[in-house]
Structure formats: C-alpha cells, structure tokens
C-alpha positions in Angstrom: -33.5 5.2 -6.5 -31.2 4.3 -3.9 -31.0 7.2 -1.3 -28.5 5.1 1.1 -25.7 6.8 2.6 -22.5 4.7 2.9 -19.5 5.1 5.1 -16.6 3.0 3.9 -13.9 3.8 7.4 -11.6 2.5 9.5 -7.6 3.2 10.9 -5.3 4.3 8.2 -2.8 2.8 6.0 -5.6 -0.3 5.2 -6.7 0.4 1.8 -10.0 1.7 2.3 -9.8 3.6 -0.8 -9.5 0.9 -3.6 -12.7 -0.9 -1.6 -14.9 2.1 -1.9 -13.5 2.6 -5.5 -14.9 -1.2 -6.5 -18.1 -0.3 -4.2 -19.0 2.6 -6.0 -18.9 0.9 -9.6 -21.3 -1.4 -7.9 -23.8 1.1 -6.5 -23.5 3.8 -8.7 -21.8 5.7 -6.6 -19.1 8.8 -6.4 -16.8 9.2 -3.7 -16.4 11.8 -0.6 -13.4 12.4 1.6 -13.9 11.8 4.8 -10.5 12.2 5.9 -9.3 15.3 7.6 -6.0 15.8 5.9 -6.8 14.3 2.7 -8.4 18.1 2.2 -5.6 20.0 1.5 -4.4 20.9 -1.7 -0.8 21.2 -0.5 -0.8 17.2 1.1 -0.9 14.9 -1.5 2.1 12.3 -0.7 2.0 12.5 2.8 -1.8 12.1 3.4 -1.7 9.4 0.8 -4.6 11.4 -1.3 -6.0 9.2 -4.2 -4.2 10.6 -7.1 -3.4 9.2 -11.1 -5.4 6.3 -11.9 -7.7 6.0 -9.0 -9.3 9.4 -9.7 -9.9 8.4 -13.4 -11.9 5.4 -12.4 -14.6 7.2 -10.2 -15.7 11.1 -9.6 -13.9 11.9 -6.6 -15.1 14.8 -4.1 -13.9 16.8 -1.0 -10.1 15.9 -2.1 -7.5 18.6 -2.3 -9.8 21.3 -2.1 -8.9 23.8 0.9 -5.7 25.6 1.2 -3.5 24.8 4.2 -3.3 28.4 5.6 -7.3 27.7 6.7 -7.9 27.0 10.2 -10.4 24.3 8.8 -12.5 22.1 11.5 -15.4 19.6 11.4 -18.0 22.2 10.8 -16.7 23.7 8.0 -16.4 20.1 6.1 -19.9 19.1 7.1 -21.4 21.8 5.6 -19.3 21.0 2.1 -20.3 17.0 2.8 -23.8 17.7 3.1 -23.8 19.7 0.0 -22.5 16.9 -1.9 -24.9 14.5 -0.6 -28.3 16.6 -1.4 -25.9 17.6 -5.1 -25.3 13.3 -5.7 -29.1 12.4 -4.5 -30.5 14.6 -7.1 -28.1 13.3 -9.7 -29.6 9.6 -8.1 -25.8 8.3 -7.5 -24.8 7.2 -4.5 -22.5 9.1 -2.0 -19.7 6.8 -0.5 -17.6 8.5 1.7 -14.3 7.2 2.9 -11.9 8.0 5.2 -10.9 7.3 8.8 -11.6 10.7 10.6 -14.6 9.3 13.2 -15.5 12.7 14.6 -16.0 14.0 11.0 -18.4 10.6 10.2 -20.3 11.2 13.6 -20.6 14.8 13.1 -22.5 14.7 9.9 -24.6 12.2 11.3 -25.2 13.3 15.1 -25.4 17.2 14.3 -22.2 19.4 16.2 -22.9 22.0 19.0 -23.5 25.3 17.7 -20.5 27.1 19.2 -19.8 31.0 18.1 -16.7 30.8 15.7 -13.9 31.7 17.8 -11.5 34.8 16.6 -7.6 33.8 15.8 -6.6 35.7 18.3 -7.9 34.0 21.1 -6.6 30.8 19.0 -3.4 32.3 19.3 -3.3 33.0 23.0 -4.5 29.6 23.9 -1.5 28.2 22.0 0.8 30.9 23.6 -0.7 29.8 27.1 -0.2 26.2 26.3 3.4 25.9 25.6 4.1 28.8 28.5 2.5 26.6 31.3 2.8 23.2 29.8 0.3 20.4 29.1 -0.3 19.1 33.1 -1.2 23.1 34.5 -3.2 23.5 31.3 -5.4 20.3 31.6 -6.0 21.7 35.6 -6.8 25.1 34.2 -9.4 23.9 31.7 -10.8 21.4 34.1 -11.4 24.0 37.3 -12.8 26.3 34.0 -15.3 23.4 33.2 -15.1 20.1 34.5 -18.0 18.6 32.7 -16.4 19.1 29.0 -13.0 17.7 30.3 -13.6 14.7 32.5 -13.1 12.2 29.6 -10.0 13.9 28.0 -7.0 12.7 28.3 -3.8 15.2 29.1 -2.5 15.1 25.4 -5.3 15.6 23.4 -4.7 19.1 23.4 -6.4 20.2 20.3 -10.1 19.6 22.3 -8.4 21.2 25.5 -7.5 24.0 23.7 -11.0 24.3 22.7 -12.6 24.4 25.5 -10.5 27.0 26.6 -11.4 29.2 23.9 -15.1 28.9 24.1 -15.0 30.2 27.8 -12.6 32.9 27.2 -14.6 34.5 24.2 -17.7 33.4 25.2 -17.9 33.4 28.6 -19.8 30.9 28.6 -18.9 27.0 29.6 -18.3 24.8 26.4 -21.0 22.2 28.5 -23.3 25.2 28.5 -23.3 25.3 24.3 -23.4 21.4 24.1 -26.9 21.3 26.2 -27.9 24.2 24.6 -27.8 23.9 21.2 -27.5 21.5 18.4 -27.0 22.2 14.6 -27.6 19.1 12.9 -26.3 19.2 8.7 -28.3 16.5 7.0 -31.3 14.5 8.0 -29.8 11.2 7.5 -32.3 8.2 7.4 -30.7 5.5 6.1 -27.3 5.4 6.2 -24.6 2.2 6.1 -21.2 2.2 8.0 -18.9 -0.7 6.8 -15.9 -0.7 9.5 -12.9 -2.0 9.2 -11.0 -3.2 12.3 -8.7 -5.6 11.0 -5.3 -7.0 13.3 -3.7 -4.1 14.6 -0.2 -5.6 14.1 -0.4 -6.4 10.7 -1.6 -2.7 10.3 1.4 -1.7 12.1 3.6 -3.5 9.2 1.3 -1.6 6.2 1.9 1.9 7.7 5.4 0.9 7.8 5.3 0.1 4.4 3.6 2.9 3.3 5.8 5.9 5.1 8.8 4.1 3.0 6.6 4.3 -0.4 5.3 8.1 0.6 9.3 9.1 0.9 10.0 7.1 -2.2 7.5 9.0 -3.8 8.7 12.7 -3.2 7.3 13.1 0.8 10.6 15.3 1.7 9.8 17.5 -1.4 6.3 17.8 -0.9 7.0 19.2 2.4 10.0 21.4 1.4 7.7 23.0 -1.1 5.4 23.2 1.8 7.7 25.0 4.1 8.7 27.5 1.5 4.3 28.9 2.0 5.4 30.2 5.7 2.4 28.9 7.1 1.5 29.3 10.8 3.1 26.2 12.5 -0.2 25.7 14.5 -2.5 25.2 11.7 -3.9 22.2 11.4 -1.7 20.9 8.5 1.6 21.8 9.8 0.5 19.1 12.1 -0.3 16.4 10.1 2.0 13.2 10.3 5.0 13.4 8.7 4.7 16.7 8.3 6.6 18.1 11.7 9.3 14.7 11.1 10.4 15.9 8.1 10.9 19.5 8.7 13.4 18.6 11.5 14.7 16.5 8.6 14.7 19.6 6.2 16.1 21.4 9.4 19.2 18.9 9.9 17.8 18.3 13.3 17.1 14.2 13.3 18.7 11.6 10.2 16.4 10.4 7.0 16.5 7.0 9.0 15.3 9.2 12.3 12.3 11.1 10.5 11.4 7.7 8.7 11.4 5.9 12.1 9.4 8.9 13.7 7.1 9.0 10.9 6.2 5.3 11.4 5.7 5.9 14.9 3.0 8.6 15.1 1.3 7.3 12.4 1.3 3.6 14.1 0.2 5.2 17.4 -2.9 7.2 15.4 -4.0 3.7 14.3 -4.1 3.0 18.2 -6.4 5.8 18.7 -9.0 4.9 15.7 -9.1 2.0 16.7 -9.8 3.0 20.4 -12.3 5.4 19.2 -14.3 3.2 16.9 -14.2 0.9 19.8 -16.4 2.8 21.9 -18.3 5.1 19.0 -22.2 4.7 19.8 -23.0 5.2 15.6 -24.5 2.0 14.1 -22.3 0.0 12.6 -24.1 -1.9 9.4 -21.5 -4.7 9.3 -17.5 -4.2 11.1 -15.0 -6.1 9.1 -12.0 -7.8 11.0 -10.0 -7.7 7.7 -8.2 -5.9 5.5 -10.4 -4.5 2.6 -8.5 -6.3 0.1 -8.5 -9.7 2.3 -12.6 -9.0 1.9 -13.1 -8.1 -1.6 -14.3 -11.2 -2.8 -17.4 -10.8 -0.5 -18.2 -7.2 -2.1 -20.7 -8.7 -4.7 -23.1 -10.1 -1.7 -22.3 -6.7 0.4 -23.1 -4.4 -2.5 -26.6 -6.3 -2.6 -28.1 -3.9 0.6 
C-alpha cells in the first residue's frame, strides 16, 4: 500500500487541478482542497472550484463544504485534512491535495501554534482599530506590542497583524510567547511528496487574465449578487476573496464592468506575485519544482507517477 502523501501546488490560474486529476487515476488517488477559498459553498465561479465533469472523473474532498458566514482559518481545515488522510489511508487510496494556499500545505505538515481561539469581539475591535488609525500607526502599535512576531511582516499584510494584535489583547500574552511555547501538530507525516509548480510568471499573468474574462462569462457578477443578498459581515474571510470586493463596487455602480474586470485581473495577478515569493523562500521539501505549466508537463506524468 502506498501511504505517500502528495502535494500537487503552486500560484493560481495554472491548471493544477486537471494535473492532479490525471495523477490520481495513476495512483489511485482522491483529491483534497488545499485551497483556502475553494472551501466555501457560496464561491464556485470566482474561486474557479472544480465543478461538472471534473468532479465526475475523481472523488473530490474539502470542496464547497463551509458556509461563508464562518470565520474559518488554517486550524480549522487541518483538522478536516487530517481527517481525510487517516479516512483515504484506511480505504488504501492515496490523498492528493491541490491547491495554492502555502500556509495551509506547511501547517498540516509543520504543526500550527496552539493559540486560545480568539472571541469575535475582539476580532471586531481589531478591525474597528485598524481602519480608525490606519495601516502605518497599526503596524507601530503591533510592533512596540511584540516585535519578535512582526519583524518579517510587511505593512499590508494586515490579516497576520491583525492577529497578533488579538492574541495579546485577549490573551495577554505575546503571540512569540505561544509560538515558543506550544506546538499542535495534526498528522504525523512520514513520507510526503510536494510537486511545485513555478512556471514563467508572465505567461501566468496572461492565464489569470484569461481566466477572470471566462469566470465573468460564466456568471461571476451573479454569483456574487446572490452572495451579497446573504448580508454577510464584510470582514469575513470570503467577502475578501478576489473578485469578490471588484464586483460589488460593480453591483454598487461605483467602478465600470471594464473597471472591475481590470481590477479583478490585477489583485489576482499581484497574489500570483506573492506565491511565488512565498514558495520561494518556504523551507518544506520540495520532491521535484516544475518550471512549467502543468499541462506543458503532462507528458512526463507516467515517469513521475512511478515514485
């Protein structure tokens, strides 16, 4: 029985999906989501979720699956990911998760720090403070609160600022403290295989431009008019995905279709920047990094599929 682990990753918009699909018929495998905004049941379009056909072909899991009013986060998906692993291991196929979200992949795989969930209302009054002072007094208020845990964050990566912010002010305690502190690791992974993807960064540009124009083609500005209509909070995490914000100033007559298509293209070219920057410098192993397209490599899956 083959008790490897693969991860099949890499920036978006590069066809990941239809690789791990052809990989799994190979290994007898079924696929996870690894992909933070491919969980919600509400994003289907927008967060290009496999749908149709490709779910037919191979037992998809983790897809479509949490409601968008969760607060959802890295902990709660590695629990549900480690229960599908120890559920496909028993059933001896193999689990082949897919998706671009790094801190998700490293999280299952490194453990996460064993922080005290934190109440919504101390959610909501960091997001209160944040847009009352503004991101440059908030990034000097987290860092004289705890320099350690903020020293390699940049001013606009709010979401881990906001974090740390929390921690302290329920917890009294410095977010460093937890990290050295405790660990709470989800599965005992001994033999895993990352395949990466890193293909040219430009061309990747082009597809994600492509792809925006087939996701509004496809019903994207309904999907998220039917969204709307659920009154979530704006600050949960899937009022924030991309293309999500865009198209309700759309819906709101505030930018053009040609404006929110443009915008769209932009975000989502400039989060293809940061996977790329953050695979760059990830310490996991890598069992073989690609610099192509997965569809540019597919005639080489028969030799890969051998390990």
């Amino acid at each position: 029985m083959n008790k490897t682990i693969y991860f099949i990753t890499g920036p978006t918009g590069i066809g990941k999906s239809d690789f791990a699909i052809n990989l799994s018929k190979k290994l007898n495998g079924e696929l996870i989501n690894a992909d933070s905004m491919q969980i919600y049941k509400e994003l289907e379009i927008i967060s290009a979720r496999p749908r149709g056909s490709d779910i037919k072909k191979v037992q998809h899991h983790l897809y479509g699956y949490v409601s968008g009013k969760e607060r959802f986060n890295v902990d709660k998906w590695c629990k549900d990911a480690a229960n599908k692993v120890h559920y496909l291991l028993k059933k001896k196929s193999s689990p082949i998760f897919v998706g671009g979200t790094g801190l998700y992949i490293d999280t299952l795989i490194n453990g996460i720090t064993s922080i005290p969930n934190i109440p919504e209302y101390i959610k909501v009054e960091s997001n209160n403070l944040y847009n009352k002072i503004g991101s440059e007094k908030f990034l000097k208020l987290v860092r004289e609160l705890d320099y350690d845990s903020t020293k390699n964050i940049l001013q606009n990566d709010t979401q881990r600022l906001k974090r740390i912010w929390e921690v302290f002010r329920y917890t009294n305690k410095k977010f460093s403290y937890w990290k050295k502190n405790s660990n709470k690791k989800f599965l005992n992974i001994e033999n895993y295989k990352i395949i990466l993807f890193l293909p040219d960064r430009e061309k990747n540009y082009q597809r994600v431009n492509q792809r925006v124009l087939k996701m509004i083609d496809n019903g994207a500005i309904n999907e998220i008019k039917e969204l709307l209509k659920l009154n979530y909070k704006k600050d949960l995490p899937i009022m924030r995905a991309h293309g999500v914000p865009e198209i309700s100033s759309y819906l709101e007559k505030e930018i053009t279709l040609e404006e929110c298509i443009a915008r769209i293209q932009l975000v989502t070219r400039h989060y293809v920047k940061r996977q790329n920057t953050w695979w760059r410098s990830s310490k996991l192993q890598i069992f073989k990094k690609i610099n192509e397209f997965p569809d540019e490599f597919e005639p080489k899956l028969t030799k890969l599929a051998l390990f």
